[in-house]
The first five atom37 places (N, CA, C, CB, O) and aatype in JSON, in Angstrom:
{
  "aatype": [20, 20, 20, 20, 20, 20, 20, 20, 20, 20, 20, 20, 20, 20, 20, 20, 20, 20, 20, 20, 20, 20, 20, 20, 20, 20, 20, 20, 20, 20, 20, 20, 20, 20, 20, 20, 20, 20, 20, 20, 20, 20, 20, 20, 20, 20, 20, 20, 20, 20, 20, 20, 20, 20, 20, 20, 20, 20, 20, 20, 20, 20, 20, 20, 20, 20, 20, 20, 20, 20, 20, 20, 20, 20, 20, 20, 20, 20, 20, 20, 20, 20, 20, 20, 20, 20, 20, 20, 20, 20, 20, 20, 20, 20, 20, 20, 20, 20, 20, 20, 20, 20, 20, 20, 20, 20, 20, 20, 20, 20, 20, 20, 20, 20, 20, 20, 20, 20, 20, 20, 20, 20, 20, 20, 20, 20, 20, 20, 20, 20, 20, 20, 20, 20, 20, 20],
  "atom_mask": [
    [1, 1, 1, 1, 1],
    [1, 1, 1, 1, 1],
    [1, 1, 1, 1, 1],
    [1, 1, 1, 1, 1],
    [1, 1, 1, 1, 1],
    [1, 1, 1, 1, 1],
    [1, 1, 1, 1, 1],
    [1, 1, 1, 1, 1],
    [1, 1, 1, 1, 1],
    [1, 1, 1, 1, 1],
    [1, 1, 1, 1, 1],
    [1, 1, 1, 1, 1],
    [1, 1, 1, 1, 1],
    [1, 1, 1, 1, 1],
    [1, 1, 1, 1, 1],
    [1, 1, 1, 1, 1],
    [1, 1, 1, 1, 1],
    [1, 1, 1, 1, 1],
    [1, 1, 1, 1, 1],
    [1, 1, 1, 1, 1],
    [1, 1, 1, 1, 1],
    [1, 1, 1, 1, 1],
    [1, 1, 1, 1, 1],
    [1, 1, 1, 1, 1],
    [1, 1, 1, 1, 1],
    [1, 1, 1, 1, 1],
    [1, 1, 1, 1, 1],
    [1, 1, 1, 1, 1],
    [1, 1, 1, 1, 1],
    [1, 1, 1, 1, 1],
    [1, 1, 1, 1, 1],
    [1, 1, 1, 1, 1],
    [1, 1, 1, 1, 1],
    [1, 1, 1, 1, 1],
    [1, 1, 1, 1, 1],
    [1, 1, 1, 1, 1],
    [1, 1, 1, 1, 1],
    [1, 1, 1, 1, 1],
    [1, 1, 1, 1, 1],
    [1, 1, 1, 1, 1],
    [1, 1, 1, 1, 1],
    [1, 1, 1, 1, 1],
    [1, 1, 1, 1, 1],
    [1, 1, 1, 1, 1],
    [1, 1, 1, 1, 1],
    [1, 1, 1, 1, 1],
    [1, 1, 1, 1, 1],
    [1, 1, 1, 1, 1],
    [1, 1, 1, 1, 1],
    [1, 1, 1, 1, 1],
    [1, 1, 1, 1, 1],
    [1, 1, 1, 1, 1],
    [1, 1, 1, 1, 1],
    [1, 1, 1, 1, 1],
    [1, 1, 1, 1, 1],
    [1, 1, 1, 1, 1],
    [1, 1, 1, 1, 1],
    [1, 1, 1, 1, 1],
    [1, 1, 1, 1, 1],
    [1, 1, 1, 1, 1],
    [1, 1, 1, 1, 1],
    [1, 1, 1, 1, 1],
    [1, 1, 1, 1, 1],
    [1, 1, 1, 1, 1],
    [1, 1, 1, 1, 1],
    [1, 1, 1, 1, 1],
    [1, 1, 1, 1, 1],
    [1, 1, 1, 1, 1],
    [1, 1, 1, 1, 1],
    [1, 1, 1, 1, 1],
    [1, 1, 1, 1, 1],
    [1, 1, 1, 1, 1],
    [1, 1, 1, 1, 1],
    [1, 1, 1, 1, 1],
    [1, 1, 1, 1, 1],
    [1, 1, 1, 1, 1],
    [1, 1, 1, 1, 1],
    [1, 1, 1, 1, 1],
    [1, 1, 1, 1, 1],
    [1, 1, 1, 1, 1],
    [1, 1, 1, 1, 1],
    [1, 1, 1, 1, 1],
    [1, 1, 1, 1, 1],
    [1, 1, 1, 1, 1],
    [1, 1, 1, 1, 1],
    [1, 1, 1, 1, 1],
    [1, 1, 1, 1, 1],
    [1, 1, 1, 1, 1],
    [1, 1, 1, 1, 1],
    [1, 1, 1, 1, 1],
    [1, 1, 1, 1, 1],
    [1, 1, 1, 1, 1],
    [1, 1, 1, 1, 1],
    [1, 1, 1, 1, 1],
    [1, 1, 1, 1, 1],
    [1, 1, 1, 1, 1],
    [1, 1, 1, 1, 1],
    [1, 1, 1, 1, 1],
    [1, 1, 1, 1, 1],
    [1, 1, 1, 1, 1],
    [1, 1, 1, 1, 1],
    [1, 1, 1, 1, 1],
    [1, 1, 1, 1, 1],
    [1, 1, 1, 1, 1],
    [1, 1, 1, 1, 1],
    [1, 1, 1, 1, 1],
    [1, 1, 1, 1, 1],
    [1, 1, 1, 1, 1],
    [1, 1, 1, 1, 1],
    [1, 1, 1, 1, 1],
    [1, 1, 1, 1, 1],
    [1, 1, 1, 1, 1],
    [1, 1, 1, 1, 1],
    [1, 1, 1, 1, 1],
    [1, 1, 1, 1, 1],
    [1, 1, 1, 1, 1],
    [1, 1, 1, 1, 1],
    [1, 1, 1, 1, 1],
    [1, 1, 1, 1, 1],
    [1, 1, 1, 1, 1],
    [1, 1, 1, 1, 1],
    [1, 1, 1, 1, 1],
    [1, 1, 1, 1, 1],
    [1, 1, 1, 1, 1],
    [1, 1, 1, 1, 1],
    [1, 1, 1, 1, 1],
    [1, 1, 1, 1, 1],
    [1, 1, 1, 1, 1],
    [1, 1, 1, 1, 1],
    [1, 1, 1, 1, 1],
    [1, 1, 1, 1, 1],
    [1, 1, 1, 1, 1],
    [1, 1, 1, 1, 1],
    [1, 1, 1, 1, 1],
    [1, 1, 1, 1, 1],
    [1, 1, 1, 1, 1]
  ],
  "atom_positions": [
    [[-6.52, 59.25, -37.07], [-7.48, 60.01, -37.84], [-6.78, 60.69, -39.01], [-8.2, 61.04, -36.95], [-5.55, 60.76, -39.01]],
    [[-7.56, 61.22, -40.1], [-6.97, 61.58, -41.21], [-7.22, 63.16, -40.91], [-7.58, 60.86, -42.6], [-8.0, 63.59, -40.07]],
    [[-6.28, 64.05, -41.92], [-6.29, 65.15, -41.81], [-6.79, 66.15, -43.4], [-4.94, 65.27, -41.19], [-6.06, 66.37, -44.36]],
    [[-7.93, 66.49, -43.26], [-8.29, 67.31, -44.61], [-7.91, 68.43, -44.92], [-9.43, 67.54, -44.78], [-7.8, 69.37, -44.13]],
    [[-7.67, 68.47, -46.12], [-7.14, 69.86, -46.37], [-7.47, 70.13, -48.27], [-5.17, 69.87, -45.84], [-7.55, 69.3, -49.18]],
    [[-7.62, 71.8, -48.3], [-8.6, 72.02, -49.46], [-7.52, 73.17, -49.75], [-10.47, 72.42, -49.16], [-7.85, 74.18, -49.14]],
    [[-6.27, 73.34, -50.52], [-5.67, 74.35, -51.07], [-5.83, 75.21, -51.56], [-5.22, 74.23, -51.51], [-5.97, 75.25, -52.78]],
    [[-5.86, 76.38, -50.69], [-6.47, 78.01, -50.93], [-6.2, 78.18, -52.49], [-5.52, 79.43, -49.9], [-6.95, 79.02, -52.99]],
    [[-5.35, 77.63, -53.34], [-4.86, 78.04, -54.96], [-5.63, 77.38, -55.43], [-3.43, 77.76, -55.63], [-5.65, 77.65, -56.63]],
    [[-6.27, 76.69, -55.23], [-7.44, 75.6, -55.63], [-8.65, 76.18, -56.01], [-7.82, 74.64, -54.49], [-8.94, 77.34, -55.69]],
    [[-9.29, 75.55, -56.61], [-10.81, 75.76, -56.89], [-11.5, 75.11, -55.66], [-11.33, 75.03, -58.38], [-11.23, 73.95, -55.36]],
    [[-12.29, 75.76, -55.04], [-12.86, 75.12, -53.57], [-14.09, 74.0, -54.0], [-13.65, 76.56, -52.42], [-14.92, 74.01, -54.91]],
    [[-13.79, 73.08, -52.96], [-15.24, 72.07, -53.15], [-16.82, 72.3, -53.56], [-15.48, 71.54, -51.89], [-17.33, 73.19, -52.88]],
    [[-17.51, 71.83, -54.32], [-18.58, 72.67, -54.54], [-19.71, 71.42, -53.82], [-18.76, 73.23, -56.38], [-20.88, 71.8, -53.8]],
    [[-19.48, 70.18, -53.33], [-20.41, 69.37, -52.97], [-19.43, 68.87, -51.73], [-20.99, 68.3, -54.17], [-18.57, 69.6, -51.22]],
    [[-19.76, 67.19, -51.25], [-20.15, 66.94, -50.39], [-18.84, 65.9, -50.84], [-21.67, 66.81, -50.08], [-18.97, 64.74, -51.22]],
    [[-17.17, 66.89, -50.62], [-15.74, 66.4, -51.06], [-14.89, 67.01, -50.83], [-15.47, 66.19, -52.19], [-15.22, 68.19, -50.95]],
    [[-13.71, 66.89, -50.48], [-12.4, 67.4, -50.31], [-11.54, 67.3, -50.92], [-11.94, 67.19, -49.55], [-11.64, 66.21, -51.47]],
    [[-10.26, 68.0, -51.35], [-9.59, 68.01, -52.16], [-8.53, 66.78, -52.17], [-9.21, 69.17, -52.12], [-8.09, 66.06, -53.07]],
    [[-8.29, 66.88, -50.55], [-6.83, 65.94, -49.89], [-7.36, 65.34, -48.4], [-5.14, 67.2, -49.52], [-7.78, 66.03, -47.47]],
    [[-7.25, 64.21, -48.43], [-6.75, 63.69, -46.88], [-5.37, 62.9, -46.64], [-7.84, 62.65, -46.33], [-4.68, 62.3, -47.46]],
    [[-5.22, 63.09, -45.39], [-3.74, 62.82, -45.38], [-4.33, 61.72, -44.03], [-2.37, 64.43, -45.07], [-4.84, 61.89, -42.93]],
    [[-4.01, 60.82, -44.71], [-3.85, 59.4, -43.61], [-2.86, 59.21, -42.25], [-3.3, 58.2, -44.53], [-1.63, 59.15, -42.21]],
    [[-3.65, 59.13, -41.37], [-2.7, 59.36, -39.78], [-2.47, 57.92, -39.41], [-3.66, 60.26, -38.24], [-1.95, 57.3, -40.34]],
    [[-2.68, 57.25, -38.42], [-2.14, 56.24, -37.91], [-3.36, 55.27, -37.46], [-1.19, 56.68, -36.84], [-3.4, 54.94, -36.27]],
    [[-4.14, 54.91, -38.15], [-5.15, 54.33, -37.99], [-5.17, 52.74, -38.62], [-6.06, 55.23, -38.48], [-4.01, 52.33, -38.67]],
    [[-6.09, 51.81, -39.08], [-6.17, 50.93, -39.6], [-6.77, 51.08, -40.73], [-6.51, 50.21, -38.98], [-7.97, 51.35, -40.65]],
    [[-6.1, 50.95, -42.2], [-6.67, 51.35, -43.56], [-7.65, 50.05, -43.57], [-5.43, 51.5, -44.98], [-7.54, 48.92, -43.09]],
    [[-8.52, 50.6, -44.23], [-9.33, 49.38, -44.74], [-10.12, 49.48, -45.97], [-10.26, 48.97, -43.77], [-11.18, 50.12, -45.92]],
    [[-9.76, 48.94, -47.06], [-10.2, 48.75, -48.71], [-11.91, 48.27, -48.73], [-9.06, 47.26, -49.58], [-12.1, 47.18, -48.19]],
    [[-13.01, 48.88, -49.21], [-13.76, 48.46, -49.15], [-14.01, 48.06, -50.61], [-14.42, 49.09, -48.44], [-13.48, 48.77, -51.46]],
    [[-14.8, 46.97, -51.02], [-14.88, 46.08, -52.32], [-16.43, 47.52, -52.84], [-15.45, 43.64, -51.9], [-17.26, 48.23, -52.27]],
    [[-15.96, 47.2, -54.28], [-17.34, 48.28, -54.83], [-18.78, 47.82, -53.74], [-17.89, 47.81, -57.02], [-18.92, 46.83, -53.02]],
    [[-19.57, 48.81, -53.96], [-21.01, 48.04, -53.02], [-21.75, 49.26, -54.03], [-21.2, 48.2, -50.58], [-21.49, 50.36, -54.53]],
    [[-22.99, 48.12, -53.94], [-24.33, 48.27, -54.81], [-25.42, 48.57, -54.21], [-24.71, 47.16, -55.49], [-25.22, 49.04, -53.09]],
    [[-26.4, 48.49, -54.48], [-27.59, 48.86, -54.37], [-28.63, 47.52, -54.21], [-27.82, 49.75, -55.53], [-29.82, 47.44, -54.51]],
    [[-27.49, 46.27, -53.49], [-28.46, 44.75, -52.91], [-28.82, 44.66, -51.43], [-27.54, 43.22, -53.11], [-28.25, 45.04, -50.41]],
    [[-29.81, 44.1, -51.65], [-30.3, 43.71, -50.11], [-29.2, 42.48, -49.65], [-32.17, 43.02, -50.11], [-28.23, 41.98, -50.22]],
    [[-29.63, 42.31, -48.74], [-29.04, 41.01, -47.99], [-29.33, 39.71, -48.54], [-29.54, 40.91, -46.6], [-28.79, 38.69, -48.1]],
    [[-30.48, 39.71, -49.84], [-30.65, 38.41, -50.24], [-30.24, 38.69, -51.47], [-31.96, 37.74, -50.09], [-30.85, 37.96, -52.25]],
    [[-29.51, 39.39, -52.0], [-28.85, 39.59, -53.31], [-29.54, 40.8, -54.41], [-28.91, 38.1, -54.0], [-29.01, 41.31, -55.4]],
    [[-30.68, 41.0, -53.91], [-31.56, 41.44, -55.24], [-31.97, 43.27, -55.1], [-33.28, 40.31, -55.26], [-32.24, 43.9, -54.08]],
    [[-31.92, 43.57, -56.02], [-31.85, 45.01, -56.2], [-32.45, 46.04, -55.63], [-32.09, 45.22, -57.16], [-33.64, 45.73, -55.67]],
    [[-32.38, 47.02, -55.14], [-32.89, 48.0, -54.32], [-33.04, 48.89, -55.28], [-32.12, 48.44, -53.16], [-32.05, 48.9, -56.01]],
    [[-34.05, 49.81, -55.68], [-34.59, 50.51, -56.24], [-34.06, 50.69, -58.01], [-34.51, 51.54, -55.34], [-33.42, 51.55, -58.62]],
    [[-34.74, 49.33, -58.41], [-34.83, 50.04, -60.02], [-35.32, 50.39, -60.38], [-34.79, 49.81, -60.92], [-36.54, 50.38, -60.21]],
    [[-34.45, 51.13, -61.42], [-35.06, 52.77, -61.85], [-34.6, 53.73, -61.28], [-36.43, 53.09, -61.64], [-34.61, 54.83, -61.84]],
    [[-34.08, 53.57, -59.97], [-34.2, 54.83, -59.37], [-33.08, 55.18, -58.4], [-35.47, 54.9, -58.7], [-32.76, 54.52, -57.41]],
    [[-32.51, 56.31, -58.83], [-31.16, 56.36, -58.43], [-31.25, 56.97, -56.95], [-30.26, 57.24, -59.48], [-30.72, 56.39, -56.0]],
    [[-31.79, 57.9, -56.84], [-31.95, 58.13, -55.21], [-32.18, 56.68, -54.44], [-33.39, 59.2, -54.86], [-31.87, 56.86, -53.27]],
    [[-32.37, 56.04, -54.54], [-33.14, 54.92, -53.8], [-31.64, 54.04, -53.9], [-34.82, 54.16, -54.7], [-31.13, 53.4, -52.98]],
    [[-31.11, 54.21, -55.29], [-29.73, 53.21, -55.39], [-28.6, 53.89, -54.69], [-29.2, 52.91, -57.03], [-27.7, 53.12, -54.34]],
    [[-28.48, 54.87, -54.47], [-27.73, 55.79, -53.75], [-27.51, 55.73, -52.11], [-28.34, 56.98, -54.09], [-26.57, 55.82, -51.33]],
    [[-29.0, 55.52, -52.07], [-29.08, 55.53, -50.47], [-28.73, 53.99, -50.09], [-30.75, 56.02, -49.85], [-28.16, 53.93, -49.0]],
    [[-28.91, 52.89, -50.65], [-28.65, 51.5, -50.43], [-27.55, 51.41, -50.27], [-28.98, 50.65, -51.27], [-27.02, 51.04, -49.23]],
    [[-26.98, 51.75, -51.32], [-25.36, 51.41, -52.0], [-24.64, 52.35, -50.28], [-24.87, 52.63, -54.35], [-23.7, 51.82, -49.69]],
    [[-25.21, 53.59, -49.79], [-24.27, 54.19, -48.91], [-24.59, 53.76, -47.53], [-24.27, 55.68, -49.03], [-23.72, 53.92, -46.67]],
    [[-25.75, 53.23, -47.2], [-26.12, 52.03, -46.2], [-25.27, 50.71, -46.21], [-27.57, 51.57, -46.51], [-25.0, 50.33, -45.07]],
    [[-24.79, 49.96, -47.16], [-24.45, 48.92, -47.42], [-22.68, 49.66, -47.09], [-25.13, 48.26, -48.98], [-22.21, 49.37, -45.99]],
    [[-22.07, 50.3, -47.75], [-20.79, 50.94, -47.09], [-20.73, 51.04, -45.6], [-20.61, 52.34, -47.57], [-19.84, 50.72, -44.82]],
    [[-22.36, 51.77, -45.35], [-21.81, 52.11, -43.65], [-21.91, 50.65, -42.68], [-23.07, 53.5, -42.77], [-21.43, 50.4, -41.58]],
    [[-22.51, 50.06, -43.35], [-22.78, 48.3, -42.48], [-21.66, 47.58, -42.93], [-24.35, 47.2, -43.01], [-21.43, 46.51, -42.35]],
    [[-20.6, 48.09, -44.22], [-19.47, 47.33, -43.88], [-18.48, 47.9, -43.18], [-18.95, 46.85, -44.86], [-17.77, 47.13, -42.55]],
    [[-18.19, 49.28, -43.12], [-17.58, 49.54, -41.71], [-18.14, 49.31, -40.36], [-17.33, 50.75, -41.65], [-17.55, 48.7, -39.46]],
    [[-18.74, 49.59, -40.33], [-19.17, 49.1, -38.9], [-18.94, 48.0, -38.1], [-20.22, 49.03, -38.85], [-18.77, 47.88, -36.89]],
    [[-18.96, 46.64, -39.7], [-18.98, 45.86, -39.2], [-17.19, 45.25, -38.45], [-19.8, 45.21, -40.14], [-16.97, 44.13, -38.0]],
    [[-16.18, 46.41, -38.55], [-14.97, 45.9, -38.19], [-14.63, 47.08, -37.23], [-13.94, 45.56, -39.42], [-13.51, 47.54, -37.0]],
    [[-15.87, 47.49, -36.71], [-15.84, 49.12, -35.91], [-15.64, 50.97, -36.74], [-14.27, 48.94, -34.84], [-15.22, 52.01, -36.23]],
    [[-16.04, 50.74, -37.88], [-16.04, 51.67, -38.61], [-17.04, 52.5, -38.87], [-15.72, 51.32, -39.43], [-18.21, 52.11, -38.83]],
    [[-16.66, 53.88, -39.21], [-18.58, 54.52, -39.59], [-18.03, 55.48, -40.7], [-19.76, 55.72, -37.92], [-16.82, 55.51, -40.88]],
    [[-18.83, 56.24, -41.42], [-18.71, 56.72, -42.7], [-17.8, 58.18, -42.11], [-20.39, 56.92, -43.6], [-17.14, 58.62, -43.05]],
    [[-17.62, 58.89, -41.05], [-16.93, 59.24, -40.95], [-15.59, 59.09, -41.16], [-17.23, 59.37, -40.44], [-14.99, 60.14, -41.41]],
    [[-14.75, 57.76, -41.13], [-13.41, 57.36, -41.09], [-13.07, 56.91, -43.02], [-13.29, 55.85, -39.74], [-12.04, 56.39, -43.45]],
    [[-14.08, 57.25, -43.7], [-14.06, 57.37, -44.94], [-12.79, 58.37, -45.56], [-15.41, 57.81, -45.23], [-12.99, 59.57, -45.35]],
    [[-11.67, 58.07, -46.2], [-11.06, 58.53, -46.55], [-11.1, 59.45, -48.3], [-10.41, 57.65, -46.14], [-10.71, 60.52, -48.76]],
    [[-11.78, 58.28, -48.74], [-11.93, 58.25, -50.24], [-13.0, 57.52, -51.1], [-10.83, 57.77, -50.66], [-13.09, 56.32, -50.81]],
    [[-13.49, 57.78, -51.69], [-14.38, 57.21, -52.56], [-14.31, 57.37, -54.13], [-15.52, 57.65, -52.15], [-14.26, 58.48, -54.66]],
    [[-14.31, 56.09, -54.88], [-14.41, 56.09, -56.08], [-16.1, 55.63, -56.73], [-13.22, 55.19, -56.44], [-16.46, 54.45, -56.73]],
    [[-16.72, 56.41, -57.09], [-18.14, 56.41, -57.41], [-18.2, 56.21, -59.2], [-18.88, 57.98, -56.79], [-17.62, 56.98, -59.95]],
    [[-19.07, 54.95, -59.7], [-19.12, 54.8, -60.81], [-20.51, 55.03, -60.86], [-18.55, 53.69, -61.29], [-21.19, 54.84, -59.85]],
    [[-21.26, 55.59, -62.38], [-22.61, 55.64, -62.67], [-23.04, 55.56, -63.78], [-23.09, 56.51, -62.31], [-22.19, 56.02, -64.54]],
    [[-24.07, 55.17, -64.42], [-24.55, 55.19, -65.59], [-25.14, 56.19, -66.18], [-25.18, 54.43, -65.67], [-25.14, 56.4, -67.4]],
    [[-25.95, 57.24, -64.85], [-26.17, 58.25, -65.35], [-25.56, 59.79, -64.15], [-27.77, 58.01, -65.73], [-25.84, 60.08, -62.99]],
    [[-24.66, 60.43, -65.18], [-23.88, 61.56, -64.08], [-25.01, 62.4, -63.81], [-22.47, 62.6, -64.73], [-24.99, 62.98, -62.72]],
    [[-25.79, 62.54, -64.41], [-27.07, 63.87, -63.98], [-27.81, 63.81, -62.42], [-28.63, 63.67, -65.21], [-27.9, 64.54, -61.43]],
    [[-28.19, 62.7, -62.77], [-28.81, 61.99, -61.72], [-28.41, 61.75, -60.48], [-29.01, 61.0, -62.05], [-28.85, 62.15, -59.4]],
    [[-27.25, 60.85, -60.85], [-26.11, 60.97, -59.39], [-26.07, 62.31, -59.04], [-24.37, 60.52, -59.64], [-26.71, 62.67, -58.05]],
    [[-25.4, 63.15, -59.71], [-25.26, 64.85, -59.42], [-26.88, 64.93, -58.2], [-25.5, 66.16, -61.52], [-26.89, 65.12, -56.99]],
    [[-27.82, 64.75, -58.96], [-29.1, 65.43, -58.27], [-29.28, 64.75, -56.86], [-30.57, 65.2, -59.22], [-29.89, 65.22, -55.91]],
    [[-28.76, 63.8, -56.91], [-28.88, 62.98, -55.57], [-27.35, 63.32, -54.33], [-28.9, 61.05, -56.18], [-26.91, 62.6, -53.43]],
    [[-27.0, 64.42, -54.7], [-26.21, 64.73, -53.69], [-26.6, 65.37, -52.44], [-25.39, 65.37, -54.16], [-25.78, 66.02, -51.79]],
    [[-27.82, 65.23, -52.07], [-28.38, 65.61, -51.05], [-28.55, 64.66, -49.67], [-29.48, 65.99, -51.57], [-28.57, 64.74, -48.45]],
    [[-28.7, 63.2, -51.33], [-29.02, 61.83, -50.08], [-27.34, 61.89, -49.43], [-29.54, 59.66, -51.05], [-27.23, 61.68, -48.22]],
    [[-25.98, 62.2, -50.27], [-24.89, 61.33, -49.7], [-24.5, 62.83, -48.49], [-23.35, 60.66, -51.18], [-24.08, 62.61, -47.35]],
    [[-24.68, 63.87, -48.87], [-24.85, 64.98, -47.32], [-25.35, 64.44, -46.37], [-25.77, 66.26, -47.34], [-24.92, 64.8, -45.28]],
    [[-26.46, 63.37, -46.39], [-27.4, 62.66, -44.73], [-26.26, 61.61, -44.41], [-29.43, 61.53, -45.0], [-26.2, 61.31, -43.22]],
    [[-25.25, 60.94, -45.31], [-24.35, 59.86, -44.86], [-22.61, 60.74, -44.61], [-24.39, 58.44, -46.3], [-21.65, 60.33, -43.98]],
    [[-22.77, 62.01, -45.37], [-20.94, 62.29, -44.95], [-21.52, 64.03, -44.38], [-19.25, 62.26, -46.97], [-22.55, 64.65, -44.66]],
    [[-20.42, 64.33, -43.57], [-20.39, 65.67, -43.02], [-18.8, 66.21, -43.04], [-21.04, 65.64, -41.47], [-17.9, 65.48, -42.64]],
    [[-18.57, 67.39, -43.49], [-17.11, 68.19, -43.54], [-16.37, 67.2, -42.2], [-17.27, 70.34, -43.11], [-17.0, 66.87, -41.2]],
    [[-14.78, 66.81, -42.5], [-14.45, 67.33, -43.52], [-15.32, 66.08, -44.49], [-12.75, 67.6, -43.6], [-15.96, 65.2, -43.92]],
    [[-15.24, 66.16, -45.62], [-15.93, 65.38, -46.29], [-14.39, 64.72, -47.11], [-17.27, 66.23, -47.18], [-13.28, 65.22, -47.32]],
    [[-15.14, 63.1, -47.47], [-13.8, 62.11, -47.87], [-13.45, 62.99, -49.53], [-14.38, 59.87, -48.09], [-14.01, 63.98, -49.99]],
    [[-12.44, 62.25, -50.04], [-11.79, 63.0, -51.4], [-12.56, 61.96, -52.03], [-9.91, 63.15, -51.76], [-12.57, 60.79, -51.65]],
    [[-13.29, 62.49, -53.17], [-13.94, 61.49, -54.69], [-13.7, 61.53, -55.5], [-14.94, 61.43, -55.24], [-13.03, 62.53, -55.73]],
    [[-13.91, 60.67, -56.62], [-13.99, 60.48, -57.92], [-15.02, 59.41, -58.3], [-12.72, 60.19, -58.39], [-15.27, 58.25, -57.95]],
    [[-15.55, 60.43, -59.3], [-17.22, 60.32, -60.01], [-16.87, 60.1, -61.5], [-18.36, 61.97, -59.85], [-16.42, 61.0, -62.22]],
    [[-17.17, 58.46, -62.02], [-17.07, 58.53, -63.78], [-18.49, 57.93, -64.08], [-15.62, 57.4, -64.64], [-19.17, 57.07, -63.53]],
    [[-18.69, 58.86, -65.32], [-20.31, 57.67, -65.78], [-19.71, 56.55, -66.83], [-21.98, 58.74, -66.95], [-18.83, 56.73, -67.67]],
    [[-20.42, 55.39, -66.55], [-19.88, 54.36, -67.15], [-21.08, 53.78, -67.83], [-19.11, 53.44, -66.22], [-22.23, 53.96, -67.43]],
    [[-20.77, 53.11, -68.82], [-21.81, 52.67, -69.88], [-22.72, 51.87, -69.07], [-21.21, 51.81, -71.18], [-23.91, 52.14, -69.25]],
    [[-22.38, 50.77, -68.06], [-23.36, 49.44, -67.29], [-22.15, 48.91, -66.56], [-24.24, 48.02, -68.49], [-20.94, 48.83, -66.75]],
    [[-23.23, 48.5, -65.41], [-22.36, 47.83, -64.14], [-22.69, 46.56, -64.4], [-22.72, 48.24, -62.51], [-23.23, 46.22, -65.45]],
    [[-22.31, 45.55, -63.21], [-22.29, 44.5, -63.73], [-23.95, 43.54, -64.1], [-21.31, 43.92, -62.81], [-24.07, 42.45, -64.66]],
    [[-24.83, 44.3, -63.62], [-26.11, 43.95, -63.51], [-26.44, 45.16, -64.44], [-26.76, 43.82, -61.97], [-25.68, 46.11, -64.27]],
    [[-27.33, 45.34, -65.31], [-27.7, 46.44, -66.16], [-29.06, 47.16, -65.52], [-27.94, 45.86, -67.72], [-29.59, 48.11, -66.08]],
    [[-29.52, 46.64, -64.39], [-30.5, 47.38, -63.9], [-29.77, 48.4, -62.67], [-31.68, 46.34, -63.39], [-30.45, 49.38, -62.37]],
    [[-28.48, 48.21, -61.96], [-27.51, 48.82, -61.09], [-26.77, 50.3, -61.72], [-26.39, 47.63, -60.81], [-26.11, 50.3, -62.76]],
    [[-26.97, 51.28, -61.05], [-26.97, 52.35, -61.73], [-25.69, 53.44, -61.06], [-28.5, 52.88, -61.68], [-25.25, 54.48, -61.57]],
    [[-25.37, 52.85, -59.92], [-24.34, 53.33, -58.8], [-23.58, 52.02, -58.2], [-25.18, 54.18, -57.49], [-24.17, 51.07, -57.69]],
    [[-22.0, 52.14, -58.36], [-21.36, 51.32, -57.43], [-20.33, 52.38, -56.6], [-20.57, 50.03, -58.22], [-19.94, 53.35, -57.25]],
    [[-19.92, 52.26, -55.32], [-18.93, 52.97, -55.08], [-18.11, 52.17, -54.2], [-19.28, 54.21, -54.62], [-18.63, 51.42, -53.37]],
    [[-16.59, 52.29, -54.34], [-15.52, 51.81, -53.48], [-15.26, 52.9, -52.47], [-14.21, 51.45, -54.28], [-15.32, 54.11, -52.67]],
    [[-15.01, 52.33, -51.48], [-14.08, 53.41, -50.67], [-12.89, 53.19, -49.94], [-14.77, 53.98, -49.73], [-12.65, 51.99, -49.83]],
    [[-12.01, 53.98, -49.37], [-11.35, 53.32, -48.74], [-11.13, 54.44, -47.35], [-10.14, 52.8, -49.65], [-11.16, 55.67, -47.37]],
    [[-10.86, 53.41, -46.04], [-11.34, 54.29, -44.88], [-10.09, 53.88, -43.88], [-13.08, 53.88, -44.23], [-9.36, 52.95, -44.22]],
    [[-9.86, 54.56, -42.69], [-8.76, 54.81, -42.14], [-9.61, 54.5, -40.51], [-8.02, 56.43, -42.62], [-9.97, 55.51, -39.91]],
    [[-9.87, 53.26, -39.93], [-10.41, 53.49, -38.78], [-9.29, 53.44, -37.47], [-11.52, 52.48, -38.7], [-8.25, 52.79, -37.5]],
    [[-9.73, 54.25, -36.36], [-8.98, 54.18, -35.35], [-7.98, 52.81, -34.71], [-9.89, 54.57, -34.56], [-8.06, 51.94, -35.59]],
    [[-7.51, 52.53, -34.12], [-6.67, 51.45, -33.62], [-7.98, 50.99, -32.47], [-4.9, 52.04, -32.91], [-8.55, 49.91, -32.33]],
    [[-8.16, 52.21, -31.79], [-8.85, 51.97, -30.29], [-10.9, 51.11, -30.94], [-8.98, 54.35, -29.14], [-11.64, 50.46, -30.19]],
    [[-11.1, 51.34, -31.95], [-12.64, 51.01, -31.95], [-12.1, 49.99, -33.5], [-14.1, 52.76, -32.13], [-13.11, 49.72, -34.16]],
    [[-11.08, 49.55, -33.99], [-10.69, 49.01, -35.25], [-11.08, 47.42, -35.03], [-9.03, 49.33, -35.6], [-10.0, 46.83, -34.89]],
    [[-12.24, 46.42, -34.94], [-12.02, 44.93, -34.65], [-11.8, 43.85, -35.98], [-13.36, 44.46, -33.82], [-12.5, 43.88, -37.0]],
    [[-11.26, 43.4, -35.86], [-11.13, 41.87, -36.84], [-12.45, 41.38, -36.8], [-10.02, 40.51, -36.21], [-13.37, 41.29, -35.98]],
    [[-12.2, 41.08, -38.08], [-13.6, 40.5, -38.12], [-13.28, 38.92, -38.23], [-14.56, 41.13, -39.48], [-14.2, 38.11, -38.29]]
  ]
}
């Protein structure tokens, strides 16, 4: 398991993030950006970023899972967007998917993803146990 930590000299977290995790002895695992697609390729809520938010962090938790992972063992996340306001306002949906300690992020708005109707991609990378860790 990883160990969080938020440095009292620091400016404290103001959302749903940590400053530092420190990686223990688990199985790292790189997750590829994930979007806001269904299972048959095609877009989950355009227009609408709550809706792309919640897909995109469904689609993360079904790829951990799928090697025994859950959004808890989330170490880190790199979050891209087209629009930062928006994302910002939708930090309520990613509180229903992470709970303290919460993983370390980074949030850039970017001009267009690779589909111009996709409005959120995020990578993460996660640290699952040895004992629940399977090959896929």
């Amino acid at each position: 398991m990883a160990t969080t930590f938020n440095p009292p000299e620091l400016w404290q977290p103001f959302g749903a993030f940590s400053m530092m995790k420190i990686q223990g002895a688990g199985q790292i695992v790189h997750l590829k950006g994930q979007v806001s697609l269904d299972s048959t390729g095609e877009i989950v809520g355009r227009n609408d970023m709550r809706a792309q938010v919640r897909k995109t962090l469904e689609n993360i938790r079904s790829v951990l899972a799928s090697v025994g992972g859950a959004m808890t063992d989330i170490l880190s996340l790199n979050q891209y967007t087209t629009d930062i306001e928006q994302f910002m306002a939708a930090g309520d949906i990613r509180k229903q998917f992470f709970a303290e300690p919460f993983p370390v992020t980074t949030t850039v708005e970017v001009v267009r993803l690779f589909d111009p109707d996709l409005m959120i991609e995020i990578t993460a990378v996660a640290e699952i146990p040895h004992d629940r860790f399977r090959m896929p």
